[in-house]
N, C-alpha and C positions, 0 to 999 in steps of 0.2 A: 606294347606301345610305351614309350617314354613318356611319362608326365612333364610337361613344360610349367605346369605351377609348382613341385619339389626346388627347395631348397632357395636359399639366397645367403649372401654372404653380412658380414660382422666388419665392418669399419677398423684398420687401423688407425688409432691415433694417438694421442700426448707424446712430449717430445718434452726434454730436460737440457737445459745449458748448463756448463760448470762455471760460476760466476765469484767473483771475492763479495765479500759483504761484511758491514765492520755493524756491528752494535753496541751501543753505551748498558751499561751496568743495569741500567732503568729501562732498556726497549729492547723486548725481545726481538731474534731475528726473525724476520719473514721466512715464511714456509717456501721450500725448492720451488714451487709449481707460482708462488707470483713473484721470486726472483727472473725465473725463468720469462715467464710474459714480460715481464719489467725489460728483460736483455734485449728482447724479441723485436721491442717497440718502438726502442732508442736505435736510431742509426747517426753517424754525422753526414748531416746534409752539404751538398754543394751546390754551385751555380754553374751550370752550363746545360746545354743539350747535344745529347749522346745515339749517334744511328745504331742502329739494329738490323743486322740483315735477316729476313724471317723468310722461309719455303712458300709459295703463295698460297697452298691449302688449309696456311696455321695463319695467314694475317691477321692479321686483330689482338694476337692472342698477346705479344708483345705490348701492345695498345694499355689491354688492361693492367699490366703491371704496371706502366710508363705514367697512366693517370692514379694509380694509389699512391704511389713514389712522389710524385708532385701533390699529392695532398696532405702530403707529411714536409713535404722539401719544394715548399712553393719556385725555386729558382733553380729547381733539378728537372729537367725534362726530358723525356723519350721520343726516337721518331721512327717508327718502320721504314724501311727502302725495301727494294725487291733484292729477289733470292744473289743476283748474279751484282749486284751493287757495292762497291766496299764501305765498311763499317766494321770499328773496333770491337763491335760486337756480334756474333753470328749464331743463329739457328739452326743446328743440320739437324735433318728429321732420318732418324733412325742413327745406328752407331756408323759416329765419323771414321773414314779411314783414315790412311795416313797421307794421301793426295788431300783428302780436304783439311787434315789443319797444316800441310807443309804449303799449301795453297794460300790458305787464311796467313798462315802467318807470314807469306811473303810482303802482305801490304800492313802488316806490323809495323810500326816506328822501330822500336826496339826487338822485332825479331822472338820475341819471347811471348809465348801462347800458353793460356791455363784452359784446360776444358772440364767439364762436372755435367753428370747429369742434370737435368731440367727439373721435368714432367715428362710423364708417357699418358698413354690414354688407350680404351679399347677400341678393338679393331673387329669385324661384323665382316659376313658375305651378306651385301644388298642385295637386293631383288624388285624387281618391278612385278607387282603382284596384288594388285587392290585389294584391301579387306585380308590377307591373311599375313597379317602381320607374330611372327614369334615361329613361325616353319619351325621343324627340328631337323637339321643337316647333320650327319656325324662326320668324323675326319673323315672316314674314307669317302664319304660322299661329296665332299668338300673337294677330295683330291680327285674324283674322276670329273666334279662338272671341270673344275682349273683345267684341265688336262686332255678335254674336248671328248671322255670314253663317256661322259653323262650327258646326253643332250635333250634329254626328256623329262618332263616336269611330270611323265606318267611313270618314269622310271622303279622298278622296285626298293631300290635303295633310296628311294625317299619317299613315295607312300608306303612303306609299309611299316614307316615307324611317322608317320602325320594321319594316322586315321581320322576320320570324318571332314579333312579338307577334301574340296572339289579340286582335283588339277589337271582335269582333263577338258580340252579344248585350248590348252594353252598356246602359242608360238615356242618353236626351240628355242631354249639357252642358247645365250650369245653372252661372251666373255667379253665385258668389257675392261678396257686397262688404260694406261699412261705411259706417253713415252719419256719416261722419265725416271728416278731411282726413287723409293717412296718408304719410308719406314712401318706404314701399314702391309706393305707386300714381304717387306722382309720380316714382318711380323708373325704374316700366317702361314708362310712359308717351312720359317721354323720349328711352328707347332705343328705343320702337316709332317715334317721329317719326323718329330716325337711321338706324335699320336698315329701316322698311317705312313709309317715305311715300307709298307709294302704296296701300298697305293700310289704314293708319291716317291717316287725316287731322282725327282729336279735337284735336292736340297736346297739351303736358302739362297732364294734370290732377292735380286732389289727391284725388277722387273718382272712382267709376268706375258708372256705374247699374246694371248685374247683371241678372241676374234675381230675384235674395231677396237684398234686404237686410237687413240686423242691425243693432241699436244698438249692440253690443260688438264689438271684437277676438274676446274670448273666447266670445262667444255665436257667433260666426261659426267658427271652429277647433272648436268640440265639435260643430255639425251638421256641418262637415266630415267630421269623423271616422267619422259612420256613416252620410253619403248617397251612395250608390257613384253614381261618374260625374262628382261637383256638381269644378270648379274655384274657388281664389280665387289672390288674388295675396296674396306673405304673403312675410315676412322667411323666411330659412330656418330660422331657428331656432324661430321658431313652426309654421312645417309639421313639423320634428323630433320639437319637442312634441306637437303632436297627431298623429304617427305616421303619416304620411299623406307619400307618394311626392312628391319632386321633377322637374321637368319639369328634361334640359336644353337648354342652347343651344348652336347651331353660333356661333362668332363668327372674324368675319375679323380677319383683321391682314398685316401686309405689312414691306419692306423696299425700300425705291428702286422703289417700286410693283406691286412684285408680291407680289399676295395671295394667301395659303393661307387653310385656312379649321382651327377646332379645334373640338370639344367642349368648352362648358364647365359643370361639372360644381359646381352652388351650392352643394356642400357640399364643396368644396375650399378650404380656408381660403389656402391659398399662392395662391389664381388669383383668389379675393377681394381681397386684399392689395394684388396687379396691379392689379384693380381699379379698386381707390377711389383709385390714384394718378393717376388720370385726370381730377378731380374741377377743374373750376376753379372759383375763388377771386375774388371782388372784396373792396374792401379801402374803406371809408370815410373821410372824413376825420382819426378820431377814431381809427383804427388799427383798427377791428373788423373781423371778416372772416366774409364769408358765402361759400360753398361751394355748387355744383351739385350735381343726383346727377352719379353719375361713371360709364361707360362698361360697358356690361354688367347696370347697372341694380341698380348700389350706392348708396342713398341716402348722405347726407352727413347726421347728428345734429348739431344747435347746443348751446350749453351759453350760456343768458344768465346776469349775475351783475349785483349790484346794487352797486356802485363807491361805497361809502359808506365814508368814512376814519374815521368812530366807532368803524364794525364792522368788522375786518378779518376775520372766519371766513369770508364767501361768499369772497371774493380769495383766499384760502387754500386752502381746498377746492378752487378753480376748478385754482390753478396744480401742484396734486396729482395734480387728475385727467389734467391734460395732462402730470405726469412719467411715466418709464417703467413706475412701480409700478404707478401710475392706471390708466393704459392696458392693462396687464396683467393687470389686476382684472376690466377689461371683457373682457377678451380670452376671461377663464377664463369669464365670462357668457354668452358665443355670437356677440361682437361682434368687426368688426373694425377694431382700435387704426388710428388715422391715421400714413399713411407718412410715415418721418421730414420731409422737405422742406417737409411740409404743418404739423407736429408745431413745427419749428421756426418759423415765419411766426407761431402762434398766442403764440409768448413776449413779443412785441412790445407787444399789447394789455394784458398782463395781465404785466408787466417791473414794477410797482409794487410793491414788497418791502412784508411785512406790517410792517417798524419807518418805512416813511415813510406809510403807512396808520393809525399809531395818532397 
């Protein structure tokens, strides 16, 4: 049997800016690490308010950057609209194709789009299942309930690596989904192609068929909440919300080839963290950078921005959100901030200062 209590993960963090710094003969220079906070802290503020189009199972999350930002730059404001709304600024959950930012960028002024990763966050198969919270599902068990070959919660491939849970008397598994494209599907999608290709041979999708589909996120999370048995795939933090038990996962890892194996537990924000540093990165001509999900089945959030030198607020907010503040904003949201190495790549794209912007 798997121990669900082995192992937890080690927090990425510190993060260094390359900064000039002048010192007199008499005052030594400050040490990298409070140059760096010093950079982190300073932004140039503006006046106006700037929309944000945000995917409606992340609202809020824009929210929290919008009110840090105004508490540094009291006449700087942020406002959420919905997904399908235009704004210079845009949220797509999971990696943008090329319809979404030749899309976005048709309601551009200027025609010219910068994209950078965000934040990503873990991704969890829920369960409606009182009191046993922390299941241990393996990929391939993962890929037969998705796949409708697992529809029993007495199944062998899942009591017999959850002993001493009760899970008999249950109702069938029922796949719950969204009719929609979702960065959390395309998330576990991925890692079922890595961890169980012979179990899953869908490859990644952005949809998943179910059994009951939903038009909403939300409409999907509130039948969750009171159909004992029904499964979805869902950010963690939206299963948190609707109260509703996390699946976890065994995941390997190794050293000069030998593999152990751990528990990982989607509501461990330090094993998130680990994560989403796994995420790779392509890089366009133009310096933008799209992002994979990343390992474990952490999607990767884009941030498009509308690169118009009239308007410098979208450029402004964009390179807020990618400061430490930003990110911490999200972070207090349920989200998890991008590791620095990843954090640093995205300054490249969006290095245009709001005074060569006006």
């Amino acid at each position: 049997m798997l121990d669900p209590r082995r192992g937890r993960g080690v927090a990425l963090s510190a993060f260094a800016l390359s900064i000039a710094a002048t010192a007199s003969a008499c005052t030594p220079p400050m040490p990298p690490d409070v140059l760096a906070a010093q950079a982190e802290s300073q932004i140039e503020c503006q006046t106006g308010s700037t929309d944000v189009s945000v995917p409606e199972n992340l609202f809020g999350a824009m929210t929290f950057v919008g009110d840090a930002l105004t508490s540094v730059c009291p006449e700087q404001t942020l406002t959420e609209v919905g997904a399908q709304e235009p704004a210079p600024l845009k949220v797509v959950d999971g990696t943008p194709s090329s319809e979404d930012v030749s899309d976005f960028a048709a309601g551009c002024p200027a025609g010219d789009v910068i994209y950078v990763p965000l934040y990503s966050y873990p991704v969890t198969l829920a369960y409606n299942i009182f009191g046993l919270e922390g299941l241990v599902l393996t990929p391939d068990t993962v890929a037969g309930i998705l796949q409708g070959s697992i529809t029993s919660w007495e199944d062998p491939a899942i009591t017999d690596v959850n002993e001493g849970f009760d899970l008999s008397g249950l109702p069938d598994i029922e796949v719950y989904t969204v009719d929609q494209d979702r960065g959390s599907v395309q998330a576990m999608t991925t890692w079922l192609s890595e961890e169980a290709p012979q179990s899953w041979s869908d490859g990644t999708l952005e949809r998943l068929p179910g059994n009951i589909t939903f038009a909403s996120s939300f409409e999907m999370s509130e039948e969750l909440a009171f159909m004992e048995g029904a499964v979805a795939v869902l950010p963690v933090f939206e299963a948190l919300n609707a109260f509703v038990p996390t699946a976890a996962f065994p995941v390997r890892f190794g050293d000069d080839g030998e593999e152990e194996e751990l528990i990982a537990f989607p509501d461990d924000p330090q094993l998130a963290k680990i994560g989403s540093g796994a995420m790779a990165l392509s890089v366009d001509d133009q310096g933008n950078i799209a992002a994979t999900p990343a390992v474990g089945g952490i999607p990767d959030d884009e941030l498009l921005v509308c690169d118009d030198p009239a308007d410098p607020l979208p450029l402004s907010v964009a390179q807020y959100a990618l400061r430490l503040a930003g990110q911490g904003a999200l972070e207090t949201y349920g989200l998890t901030p991008l590791p620095e190495p990843v954090r640093i790549k995205t300054f490249e794209p969006l290095k245009v200062t709001v005074a060569e912007a006006k």
